[in-house]
PDB file of N, CA, C and O in Angstrom:
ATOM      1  N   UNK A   1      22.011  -1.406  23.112  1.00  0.00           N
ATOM      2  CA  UNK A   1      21.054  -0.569  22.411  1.00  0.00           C
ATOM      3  C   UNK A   1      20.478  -1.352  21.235  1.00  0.00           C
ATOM      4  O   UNK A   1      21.179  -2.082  20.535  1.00  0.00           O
ATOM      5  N   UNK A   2      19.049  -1.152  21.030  1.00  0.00           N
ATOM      6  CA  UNK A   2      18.674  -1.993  19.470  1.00  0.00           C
ATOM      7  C   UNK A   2      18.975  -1.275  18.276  1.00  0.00           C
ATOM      8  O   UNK A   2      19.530  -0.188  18.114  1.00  0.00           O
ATOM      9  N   UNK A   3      18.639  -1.855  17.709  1.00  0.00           N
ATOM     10  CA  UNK A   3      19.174  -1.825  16.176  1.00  0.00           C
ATOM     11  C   UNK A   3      18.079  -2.120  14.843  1.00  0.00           C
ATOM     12  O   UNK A   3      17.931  -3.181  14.237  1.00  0.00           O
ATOM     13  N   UNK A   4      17.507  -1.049  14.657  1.00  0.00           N
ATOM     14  CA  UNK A   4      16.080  -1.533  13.506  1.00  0.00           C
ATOM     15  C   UNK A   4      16.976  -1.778  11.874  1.00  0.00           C
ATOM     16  O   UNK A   4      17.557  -0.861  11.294  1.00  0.00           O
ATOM     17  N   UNK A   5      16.884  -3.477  11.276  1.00  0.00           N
ATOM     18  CA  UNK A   5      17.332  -3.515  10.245  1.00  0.00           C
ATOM     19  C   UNK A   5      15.878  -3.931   9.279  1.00  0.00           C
ATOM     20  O   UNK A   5      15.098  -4.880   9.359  1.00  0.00           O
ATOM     21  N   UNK A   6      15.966  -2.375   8.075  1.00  0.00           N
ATOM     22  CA  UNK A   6      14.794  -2.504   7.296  1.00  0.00           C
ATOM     23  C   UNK A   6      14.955  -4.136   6.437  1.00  0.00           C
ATOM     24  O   UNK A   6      16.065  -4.660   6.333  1.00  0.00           O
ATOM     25  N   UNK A   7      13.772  -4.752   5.912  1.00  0.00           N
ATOM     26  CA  UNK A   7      13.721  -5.607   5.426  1.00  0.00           C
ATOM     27  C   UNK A   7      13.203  -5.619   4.188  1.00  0.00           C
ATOM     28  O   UNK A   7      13.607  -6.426   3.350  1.00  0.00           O
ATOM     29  N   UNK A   8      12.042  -4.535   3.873  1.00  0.00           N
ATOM     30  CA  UNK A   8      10.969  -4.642   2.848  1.00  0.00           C
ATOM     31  C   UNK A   8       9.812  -3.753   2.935  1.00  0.00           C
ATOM     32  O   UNK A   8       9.429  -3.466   4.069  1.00  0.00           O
ATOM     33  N   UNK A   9       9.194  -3.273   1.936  1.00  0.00           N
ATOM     34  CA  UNK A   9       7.812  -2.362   2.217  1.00  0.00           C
ATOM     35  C   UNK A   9       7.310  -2.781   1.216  1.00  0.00           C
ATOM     36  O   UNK A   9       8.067  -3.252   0.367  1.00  0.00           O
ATOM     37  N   UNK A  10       5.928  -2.757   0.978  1.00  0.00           N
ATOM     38  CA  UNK A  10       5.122  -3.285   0.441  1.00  0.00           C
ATOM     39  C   UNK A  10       3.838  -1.826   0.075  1.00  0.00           C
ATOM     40  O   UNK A  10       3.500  -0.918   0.834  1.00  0.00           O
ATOM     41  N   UNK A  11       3.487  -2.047  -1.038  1.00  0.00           N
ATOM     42  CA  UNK A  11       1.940  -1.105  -1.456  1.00  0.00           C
ATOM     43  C   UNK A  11       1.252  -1.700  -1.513  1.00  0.00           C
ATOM     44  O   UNK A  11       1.318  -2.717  -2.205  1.00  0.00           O
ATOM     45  N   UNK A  12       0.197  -1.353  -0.784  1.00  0.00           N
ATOM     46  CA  UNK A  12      -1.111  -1.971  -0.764  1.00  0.00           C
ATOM     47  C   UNK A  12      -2.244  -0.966  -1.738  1.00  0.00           C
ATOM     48  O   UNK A  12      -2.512   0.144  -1.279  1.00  0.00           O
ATOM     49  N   UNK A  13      -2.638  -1.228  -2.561  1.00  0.00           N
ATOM     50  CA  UNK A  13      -3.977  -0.463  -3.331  1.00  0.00           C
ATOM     51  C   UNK A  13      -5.571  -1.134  -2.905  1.00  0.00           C
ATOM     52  O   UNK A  13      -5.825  -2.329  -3.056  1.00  0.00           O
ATOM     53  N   UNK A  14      -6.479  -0.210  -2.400  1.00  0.00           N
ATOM     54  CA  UNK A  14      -7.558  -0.676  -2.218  1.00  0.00           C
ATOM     55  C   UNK A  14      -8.816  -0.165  -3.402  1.00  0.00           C
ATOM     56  O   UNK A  14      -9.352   0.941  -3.325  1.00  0.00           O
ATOM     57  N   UNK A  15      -9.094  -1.013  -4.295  1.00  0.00           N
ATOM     58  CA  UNK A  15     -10.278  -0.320  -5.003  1.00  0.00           C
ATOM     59  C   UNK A  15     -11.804  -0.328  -4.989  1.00  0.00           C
ATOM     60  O   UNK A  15     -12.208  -1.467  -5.221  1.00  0.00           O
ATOM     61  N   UNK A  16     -12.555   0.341  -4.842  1.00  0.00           N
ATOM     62  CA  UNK A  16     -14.020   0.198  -4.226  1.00  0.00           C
ATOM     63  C   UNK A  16     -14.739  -0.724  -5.769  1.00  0.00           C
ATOM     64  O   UNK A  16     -14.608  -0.386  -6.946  1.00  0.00           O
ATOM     65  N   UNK A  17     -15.270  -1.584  -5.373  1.00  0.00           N
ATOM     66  CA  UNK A  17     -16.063  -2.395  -6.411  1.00  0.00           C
ATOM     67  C   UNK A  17     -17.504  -2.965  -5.983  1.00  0.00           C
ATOM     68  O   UNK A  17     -18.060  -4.062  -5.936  1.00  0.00           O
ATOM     69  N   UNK A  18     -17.799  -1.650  -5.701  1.00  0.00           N
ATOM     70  CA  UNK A  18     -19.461  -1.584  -5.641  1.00  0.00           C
ATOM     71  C   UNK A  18     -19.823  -1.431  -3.825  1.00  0.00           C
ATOM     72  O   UNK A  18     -18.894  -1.108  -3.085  1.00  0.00           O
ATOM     73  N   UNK A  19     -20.552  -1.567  -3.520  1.00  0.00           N
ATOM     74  CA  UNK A  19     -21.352  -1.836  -2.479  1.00  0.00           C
ATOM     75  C   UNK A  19     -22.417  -2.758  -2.094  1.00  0.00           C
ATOM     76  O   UNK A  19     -23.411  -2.891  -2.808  1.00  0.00           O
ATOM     77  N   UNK A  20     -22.228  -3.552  -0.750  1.00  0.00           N
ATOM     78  CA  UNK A  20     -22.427  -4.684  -0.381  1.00  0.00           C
ATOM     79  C   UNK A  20     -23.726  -4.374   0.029  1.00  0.00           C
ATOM     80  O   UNK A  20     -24.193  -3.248   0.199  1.00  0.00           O
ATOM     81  N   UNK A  21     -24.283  -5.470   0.179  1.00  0.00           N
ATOM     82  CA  UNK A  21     -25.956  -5.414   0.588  1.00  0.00           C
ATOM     83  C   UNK A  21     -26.394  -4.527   1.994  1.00  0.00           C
ATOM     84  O   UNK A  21     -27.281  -3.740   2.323  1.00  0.00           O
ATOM     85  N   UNK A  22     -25.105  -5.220   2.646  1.00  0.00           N
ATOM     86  CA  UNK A  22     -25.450  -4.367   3.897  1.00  0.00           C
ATOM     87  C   UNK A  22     -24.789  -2.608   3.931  1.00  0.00           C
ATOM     88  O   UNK A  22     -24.435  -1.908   4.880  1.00  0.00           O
ATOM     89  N   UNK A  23     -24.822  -2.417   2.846  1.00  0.00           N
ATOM     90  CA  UNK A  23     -23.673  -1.077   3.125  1.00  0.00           C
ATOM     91  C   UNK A  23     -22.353  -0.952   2.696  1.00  0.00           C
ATOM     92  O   UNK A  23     -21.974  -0.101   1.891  1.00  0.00           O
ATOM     93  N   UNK A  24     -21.588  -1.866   3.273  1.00  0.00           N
ATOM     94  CA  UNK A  24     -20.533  -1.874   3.147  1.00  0.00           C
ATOM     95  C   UNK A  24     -19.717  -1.875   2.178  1.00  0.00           C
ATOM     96  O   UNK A  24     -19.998  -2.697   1.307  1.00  0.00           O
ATOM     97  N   UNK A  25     -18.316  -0.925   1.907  1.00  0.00           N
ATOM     98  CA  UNK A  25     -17.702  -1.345   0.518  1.00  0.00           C
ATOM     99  C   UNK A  25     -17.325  -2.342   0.127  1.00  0.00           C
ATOM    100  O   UNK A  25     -16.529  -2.917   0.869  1.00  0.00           O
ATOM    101  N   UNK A  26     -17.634  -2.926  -0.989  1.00  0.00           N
ATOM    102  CA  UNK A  26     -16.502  -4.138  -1.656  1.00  0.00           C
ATOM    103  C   UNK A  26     -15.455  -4.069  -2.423  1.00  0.00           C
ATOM    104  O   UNK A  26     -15.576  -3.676  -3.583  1.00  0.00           O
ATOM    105  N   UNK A  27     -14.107  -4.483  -1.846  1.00  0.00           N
ATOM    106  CA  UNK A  27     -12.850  -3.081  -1.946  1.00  0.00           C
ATOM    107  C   UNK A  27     -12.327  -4.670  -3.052  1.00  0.00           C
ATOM    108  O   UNK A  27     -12.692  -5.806  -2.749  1.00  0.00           O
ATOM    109  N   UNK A  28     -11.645  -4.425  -4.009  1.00  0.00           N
ATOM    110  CA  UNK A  28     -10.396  -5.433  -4.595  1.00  0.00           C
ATOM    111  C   UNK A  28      -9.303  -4.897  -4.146  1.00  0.00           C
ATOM    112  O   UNK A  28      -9.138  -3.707  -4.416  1.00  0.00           O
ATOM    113  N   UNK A  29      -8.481  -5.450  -3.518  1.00  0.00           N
ATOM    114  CA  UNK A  29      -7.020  -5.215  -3.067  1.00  0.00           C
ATOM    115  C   UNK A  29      -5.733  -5.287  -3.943  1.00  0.00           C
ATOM    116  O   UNK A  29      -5.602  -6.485  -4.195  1.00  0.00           O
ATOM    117  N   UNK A  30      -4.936  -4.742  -4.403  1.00  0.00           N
ATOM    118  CA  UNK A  30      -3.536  -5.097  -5.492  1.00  0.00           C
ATOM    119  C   UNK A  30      -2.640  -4.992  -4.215  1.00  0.00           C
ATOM    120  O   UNK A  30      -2.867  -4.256  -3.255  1.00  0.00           O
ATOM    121  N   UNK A  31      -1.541  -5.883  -4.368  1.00  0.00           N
ATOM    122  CA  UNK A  31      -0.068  -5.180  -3.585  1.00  0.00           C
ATOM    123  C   UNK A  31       0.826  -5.780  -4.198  1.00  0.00           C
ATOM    124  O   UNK A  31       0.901  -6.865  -4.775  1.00  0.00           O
ATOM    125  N   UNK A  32       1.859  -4.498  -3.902  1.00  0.00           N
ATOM    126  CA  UNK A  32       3.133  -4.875  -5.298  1.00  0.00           C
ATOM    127  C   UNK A  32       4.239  -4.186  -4.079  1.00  0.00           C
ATOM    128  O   UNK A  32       4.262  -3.219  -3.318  1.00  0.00           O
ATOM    129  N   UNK A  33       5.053  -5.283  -4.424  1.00  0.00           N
ATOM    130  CA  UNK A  33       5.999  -5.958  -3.392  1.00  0.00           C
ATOM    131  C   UNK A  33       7.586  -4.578  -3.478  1.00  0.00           C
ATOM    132  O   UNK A  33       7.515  -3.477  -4.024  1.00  0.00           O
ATOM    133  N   UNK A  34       8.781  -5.143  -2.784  1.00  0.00           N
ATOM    134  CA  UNK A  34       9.649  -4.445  -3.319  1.00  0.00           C
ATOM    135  C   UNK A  34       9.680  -3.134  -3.679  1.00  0.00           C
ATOM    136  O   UNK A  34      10.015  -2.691  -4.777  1.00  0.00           O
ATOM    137  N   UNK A  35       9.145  -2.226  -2.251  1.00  0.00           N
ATOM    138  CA  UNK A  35       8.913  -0.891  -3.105  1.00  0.00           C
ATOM    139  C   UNK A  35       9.926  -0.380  -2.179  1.00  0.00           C
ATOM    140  O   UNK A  35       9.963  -0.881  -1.055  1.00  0.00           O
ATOM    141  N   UNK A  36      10.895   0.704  -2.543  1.00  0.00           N
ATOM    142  CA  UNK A  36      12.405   1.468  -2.323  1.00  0.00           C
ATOM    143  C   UNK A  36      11.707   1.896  -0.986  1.00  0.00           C
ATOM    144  O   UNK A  36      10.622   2.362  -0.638  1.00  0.00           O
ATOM    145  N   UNK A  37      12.907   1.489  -0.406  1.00  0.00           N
ATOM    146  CA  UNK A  37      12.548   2.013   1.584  1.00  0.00           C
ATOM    147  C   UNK A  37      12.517   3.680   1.187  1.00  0.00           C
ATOM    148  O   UNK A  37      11.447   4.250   1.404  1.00  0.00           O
ATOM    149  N   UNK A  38      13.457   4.356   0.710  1.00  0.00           N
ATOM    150  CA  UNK A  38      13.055   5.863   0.764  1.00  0.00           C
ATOM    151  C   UNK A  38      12.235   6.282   0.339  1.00  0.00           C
ATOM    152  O   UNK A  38      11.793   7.366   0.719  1.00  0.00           O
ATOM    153  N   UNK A  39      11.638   5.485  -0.753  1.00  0.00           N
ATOM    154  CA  UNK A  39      10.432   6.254  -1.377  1.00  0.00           C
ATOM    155  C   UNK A  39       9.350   7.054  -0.462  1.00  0.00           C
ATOM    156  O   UNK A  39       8.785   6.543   0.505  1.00  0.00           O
ATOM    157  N   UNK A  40       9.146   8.387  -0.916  1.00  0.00           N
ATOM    158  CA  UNK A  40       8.202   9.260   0.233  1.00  0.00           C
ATOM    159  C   UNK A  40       7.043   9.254   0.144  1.00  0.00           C
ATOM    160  O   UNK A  40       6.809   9.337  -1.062  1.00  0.00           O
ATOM    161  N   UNK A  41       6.004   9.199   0.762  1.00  0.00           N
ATOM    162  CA  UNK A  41       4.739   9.569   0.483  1.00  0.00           C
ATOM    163  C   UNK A  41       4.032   9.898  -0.422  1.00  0.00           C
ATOM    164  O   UNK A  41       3.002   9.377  -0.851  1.00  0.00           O
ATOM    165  N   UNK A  42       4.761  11.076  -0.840  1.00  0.00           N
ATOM    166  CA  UNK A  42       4.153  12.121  -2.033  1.00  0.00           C
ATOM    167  C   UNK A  42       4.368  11.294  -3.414  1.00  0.00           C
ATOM    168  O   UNK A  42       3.611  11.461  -4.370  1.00  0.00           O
ATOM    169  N   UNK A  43       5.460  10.389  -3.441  1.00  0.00           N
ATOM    170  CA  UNK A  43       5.832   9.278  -4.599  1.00  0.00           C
ATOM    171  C   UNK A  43       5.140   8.032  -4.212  1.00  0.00           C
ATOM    172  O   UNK A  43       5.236   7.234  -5.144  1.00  0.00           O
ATOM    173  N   UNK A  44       4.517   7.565  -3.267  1.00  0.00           N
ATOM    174  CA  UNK A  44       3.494   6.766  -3.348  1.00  0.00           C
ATOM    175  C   UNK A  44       2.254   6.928  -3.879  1.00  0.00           C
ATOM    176  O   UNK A  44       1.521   6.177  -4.522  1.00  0.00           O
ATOM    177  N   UNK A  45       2.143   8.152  -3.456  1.00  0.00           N
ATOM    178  CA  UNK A  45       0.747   8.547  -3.594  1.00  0.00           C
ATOM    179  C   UNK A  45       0.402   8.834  -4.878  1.00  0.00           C
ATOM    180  O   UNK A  45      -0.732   8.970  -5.338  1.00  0.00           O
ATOM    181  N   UNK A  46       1.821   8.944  -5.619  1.00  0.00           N
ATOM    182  CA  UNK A  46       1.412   9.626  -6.787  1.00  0.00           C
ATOM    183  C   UNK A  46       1.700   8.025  -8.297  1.00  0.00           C
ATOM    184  O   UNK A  46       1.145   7.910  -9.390  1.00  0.00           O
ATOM    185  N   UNK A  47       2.618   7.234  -7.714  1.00  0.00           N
ATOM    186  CA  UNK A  47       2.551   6.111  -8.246  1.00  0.00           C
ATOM    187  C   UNK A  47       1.108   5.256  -8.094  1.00  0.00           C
ATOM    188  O   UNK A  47       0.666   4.568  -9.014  1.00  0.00           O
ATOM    189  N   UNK A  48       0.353   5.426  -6.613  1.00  0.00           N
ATOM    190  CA  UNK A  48      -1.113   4.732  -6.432  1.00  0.00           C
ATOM    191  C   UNK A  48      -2.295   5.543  -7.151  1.00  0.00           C
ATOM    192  O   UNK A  48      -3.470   5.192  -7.047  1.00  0.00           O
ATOM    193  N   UNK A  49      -1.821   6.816  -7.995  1.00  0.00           N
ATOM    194  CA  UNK A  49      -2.933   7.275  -8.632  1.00  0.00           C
ATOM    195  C   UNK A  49      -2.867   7.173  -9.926  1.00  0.00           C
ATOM    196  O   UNK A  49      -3.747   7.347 -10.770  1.00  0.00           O
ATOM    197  N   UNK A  50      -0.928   6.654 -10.118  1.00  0.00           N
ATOM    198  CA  UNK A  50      -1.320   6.665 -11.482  1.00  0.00           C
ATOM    199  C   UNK A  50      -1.258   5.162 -12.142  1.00  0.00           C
ATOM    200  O   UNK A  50      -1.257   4.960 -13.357  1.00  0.00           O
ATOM    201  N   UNK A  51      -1.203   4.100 -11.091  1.00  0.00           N
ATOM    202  CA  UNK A  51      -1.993   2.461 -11.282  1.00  0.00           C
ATOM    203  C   UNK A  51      -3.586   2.858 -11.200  1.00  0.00           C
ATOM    204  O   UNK A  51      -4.512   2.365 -11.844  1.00  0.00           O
ATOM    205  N   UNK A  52      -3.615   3.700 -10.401  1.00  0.00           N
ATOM    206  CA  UNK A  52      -5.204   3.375 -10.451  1.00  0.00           C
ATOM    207  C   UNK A  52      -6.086   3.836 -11.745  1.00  0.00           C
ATOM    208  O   UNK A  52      -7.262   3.555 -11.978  1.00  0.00           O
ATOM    209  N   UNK A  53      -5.498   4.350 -12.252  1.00  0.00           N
ATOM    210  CA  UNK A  53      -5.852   5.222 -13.879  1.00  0.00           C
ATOM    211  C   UNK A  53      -5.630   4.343 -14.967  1.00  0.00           C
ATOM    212  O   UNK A  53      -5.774   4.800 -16.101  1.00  0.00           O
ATOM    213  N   UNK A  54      -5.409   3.537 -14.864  1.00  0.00           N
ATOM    214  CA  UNK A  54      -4.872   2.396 -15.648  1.00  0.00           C
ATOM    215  C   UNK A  54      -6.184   1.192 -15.436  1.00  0.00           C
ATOM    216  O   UNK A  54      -6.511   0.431 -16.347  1.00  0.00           O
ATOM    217  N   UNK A  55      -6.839   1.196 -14.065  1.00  0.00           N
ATOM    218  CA  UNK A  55      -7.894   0.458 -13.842  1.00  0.00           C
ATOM    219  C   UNK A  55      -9.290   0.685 -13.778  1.00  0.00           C
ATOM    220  O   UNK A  55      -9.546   1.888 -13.724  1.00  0.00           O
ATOM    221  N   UNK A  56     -10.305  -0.074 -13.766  1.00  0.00           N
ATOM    222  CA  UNK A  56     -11.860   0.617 -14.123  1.00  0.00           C
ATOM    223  C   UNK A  56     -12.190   1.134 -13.044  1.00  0.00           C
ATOM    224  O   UNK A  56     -12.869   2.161 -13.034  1.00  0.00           O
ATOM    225  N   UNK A  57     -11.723   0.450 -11.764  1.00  0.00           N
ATOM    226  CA  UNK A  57     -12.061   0.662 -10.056  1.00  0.00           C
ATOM    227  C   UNK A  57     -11.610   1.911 -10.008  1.00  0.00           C
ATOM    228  O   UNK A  57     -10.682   2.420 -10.636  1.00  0.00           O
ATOM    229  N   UNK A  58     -12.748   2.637  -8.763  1.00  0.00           N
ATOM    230  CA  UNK A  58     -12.133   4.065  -8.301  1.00  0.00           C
ATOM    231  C   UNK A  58     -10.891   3.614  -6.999  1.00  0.00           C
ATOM    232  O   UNK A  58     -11.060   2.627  -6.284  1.00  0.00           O
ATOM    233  N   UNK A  59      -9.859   4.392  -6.897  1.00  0.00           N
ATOM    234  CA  UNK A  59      -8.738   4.129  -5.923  1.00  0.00           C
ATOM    235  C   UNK A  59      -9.558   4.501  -4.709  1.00  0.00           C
ATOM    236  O   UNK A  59     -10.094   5.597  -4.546  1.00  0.00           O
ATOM    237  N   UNK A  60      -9.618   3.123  -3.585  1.00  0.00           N
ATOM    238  CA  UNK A  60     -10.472   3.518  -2.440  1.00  0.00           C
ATOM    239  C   UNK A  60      -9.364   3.905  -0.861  1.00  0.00           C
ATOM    240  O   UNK A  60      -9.733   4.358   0.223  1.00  0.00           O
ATOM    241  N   UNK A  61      -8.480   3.653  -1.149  1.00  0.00           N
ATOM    242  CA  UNK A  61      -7.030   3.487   0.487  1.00  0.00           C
ATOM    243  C   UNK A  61      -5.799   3.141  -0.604  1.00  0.00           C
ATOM    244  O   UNK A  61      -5.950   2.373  -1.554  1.00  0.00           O
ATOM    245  N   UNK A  62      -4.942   3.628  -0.389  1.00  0.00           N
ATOM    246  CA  UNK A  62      -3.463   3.487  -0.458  1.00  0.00           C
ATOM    247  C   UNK A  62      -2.763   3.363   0.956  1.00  0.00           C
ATOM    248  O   UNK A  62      -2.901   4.312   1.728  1.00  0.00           O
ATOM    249  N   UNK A  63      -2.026   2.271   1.350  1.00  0.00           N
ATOM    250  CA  UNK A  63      -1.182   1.627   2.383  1.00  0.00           C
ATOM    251  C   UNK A  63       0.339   0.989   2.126  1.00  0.00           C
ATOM    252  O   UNK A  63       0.808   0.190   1.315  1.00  0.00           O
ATOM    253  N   UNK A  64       0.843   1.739   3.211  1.00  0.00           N
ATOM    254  CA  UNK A  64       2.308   1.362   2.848  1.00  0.00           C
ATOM    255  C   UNK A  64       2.380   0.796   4.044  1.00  0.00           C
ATOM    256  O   UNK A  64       1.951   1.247   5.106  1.00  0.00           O
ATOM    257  N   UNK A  65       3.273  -0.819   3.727  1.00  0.00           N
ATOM    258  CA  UNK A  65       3.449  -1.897   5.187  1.00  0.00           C
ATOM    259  C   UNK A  65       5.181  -1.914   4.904  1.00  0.00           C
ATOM    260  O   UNK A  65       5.601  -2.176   3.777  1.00  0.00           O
ATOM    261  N   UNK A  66       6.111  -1.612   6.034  1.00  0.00           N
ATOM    262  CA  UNK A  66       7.364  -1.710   6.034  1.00  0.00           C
ATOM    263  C   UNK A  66       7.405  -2.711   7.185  1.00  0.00           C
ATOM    264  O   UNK A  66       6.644  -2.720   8.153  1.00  0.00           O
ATOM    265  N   UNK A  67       8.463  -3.596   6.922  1.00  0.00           N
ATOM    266  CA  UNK A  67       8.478  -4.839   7.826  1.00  0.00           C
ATOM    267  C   UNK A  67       9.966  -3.850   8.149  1.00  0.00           C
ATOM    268  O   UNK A  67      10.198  -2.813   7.528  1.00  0.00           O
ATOM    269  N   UNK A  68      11.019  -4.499   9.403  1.00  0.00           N
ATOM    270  CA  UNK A  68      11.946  -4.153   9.779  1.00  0.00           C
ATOM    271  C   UNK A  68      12.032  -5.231  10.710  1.00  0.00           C
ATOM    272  O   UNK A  68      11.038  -5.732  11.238  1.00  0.00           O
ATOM    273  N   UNK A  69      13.467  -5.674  10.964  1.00  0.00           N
ATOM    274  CA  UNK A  69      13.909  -6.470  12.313  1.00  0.00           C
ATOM    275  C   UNK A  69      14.554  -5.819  12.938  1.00  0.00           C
ATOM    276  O   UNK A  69      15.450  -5.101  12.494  1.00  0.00           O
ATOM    277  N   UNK A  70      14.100  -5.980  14.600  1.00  0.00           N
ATOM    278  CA  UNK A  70      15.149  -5.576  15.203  1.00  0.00           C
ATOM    279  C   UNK A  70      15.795  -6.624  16.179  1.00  0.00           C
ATOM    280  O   UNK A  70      15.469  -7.773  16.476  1.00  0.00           O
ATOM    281  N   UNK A  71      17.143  -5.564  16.689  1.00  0.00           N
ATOM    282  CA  UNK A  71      17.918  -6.853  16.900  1.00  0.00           C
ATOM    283  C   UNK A  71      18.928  -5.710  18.257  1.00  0.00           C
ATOM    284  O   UNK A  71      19.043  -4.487  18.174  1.00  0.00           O
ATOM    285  N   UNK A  72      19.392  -6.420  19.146  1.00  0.00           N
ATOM    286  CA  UNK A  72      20.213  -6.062  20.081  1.00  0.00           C
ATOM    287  C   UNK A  72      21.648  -5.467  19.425  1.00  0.00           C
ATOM    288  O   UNK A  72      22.196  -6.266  18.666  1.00  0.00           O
ATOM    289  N   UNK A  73      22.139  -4.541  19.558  1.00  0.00           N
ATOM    290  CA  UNK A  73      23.382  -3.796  19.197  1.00  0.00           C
ATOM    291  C   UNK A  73      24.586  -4.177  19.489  1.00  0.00           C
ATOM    292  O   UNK A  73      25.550  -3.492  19.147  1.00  0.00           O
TER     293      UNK A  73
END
């Protein structure tokens, strides 16, 4: 049977910094490393609003990346 061993999660902040000629947003990205595997949603979401209040950029995406290995049991 496998075996998922967590490794790491990561926040990603996306902030909108204007708009591109063609349309498109021009996002600045932050990510801050080392964030607690349990941490829930509702504590992301609420830690990514309150970095973003701290910055001139409006908060455009909040993303959470969890790496994990797995491995045979």
């Amino acid at each position: 049977m496998a075996q998922v061993h967590w490794n790491e999660s990561n926040l990603k902040l996306m902030f909108l910094n204007g708009i591109k000629e063609n349309g498109d947003p021009n996002l600045v990205t932050k990510t801050f490393r080392n964030v607690n595997e349990t941490a829930t949603p509702e504590q992301i979401l609420a830690v990514a609003q309150g970095l973003a209040s701290l910055v001139t950029y409006s908060l455009y995406f909040v993303e959470r990346n969890d790496t994990s290995e797995i491995s045979e049991g």
